[in-house]
Structure formats: C-alpha cells, structure tokens
C-alpha positions as CSV (number, residue, x, y, z in Angstrom):
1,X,-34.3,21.1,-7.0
2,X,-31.4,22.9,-6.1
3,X,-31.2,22.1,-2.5
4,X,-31.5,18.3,-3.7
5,X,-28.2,19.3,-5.8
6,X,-26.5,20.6,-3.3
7,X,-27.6,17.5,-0.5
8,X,-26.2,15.1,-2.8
9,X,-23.0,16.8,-3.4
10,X,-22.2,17.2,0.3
11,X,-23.0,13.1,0.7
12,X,-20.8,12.2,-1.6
13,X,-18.1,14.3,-1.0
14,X,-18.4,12.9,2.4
15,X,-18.6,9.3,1.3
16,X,-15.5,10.4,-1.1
17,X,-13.6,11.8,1.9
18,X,-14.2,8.8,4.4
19,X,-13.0,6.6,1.5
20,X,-9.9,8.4,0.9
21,X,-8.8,8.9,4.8
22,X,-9.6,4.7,4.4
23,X,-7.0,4.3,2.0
24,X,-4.1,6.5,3.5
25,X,-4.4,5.0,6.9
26,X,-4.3,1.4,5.1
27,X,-0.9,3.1,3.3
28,X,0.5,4.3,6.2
29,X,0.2,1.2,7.9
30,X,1.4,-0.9,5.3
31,X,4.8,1.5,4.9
32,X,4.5,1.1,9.0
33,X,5.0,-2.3,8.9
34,X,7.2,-3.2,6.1
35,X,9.8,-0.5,7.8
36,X,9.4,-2.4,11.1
37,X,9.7,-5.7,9.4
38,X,13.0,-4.4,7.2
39,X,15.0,-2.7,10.9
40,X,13.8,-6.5,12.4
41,X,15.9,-8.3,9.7
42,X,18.6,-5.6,10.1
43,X,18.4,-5.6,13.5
44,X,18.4,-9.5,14.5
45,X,20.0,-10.9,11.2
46,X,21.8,-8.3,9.9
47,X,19.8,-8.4,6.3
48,X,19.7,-5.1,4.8
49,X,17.5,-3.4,2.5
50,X,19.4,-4.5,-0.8
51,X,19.1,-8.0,-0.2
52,X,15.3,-7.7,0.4
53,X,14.6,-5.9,-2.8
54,X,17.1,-8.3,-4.7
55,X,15.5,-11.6,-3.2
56,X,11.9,-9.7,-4.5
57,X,13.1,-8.5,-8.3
58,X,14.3,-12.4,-8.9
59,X,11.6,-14.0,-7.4
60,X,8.8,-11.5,-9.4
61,X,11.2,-12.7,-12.4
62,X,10.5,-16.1,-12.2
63,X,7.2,-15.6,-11.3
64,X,7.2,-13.6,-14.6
65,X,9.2,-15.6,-16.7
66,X,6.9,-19.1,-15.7
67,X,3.7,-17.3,-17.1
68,X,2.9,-18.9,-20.6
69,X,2.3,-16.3,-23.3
C-alpha cells in the first residue's frame, strides 16, 4: 500500500514538474519576443516603450468601454 503511495507521488510530482518547466519556457519566450519586437520598433521607427503601452491602455479602454453591462 505504501509503495503504491509513494509511486503515485513521484508520477505526479513528475507530471507537475514537466508542466511547470512547460509554462516558464512558454514565459520566457513570450518576454523574448515582445523585447525583440519593442528594440525593432525602437530600432527601425524610433517607437519607444511609452507609446506601445499608451496605444495598448486606450485600445483595452475602448475595448472595455464598448462591452454592454
């Protein structure tokens, strides 16, 4: 009984594990890309950071504001 215990604890700590390397490597390559993507802009067309973020808090407001309560 107990080894049956302790064989189910090991698999899913290991399917726990593989699940949460999964999601930090899907973070870190997200963060990867939207950095390369933000030095492009800056880079090429000489959009900085504040413009970005401004451009996405008005468009999620009018995205938020056109939702019917």
């Amino acid at each position: 009984m107990e080894l049956a215990v302790v064989i189910g604890a090991v698999i899913i700590s290991v399917l726990v594990f593989t699940w949460l390397i999964k999601i930090v490597k899907a973070t870190l390559k997200t963060a990867f890309m939207a950095a390369l993507i933000l030095l492009g802009l800056q880079i090429f067309f000489g959009i900085g950071p504040e413009v970005i973020w401004t451009t996405i808090r008005d468009f999620v407001g009018q995205q938020a504001t056109s939702i019917g309560r």
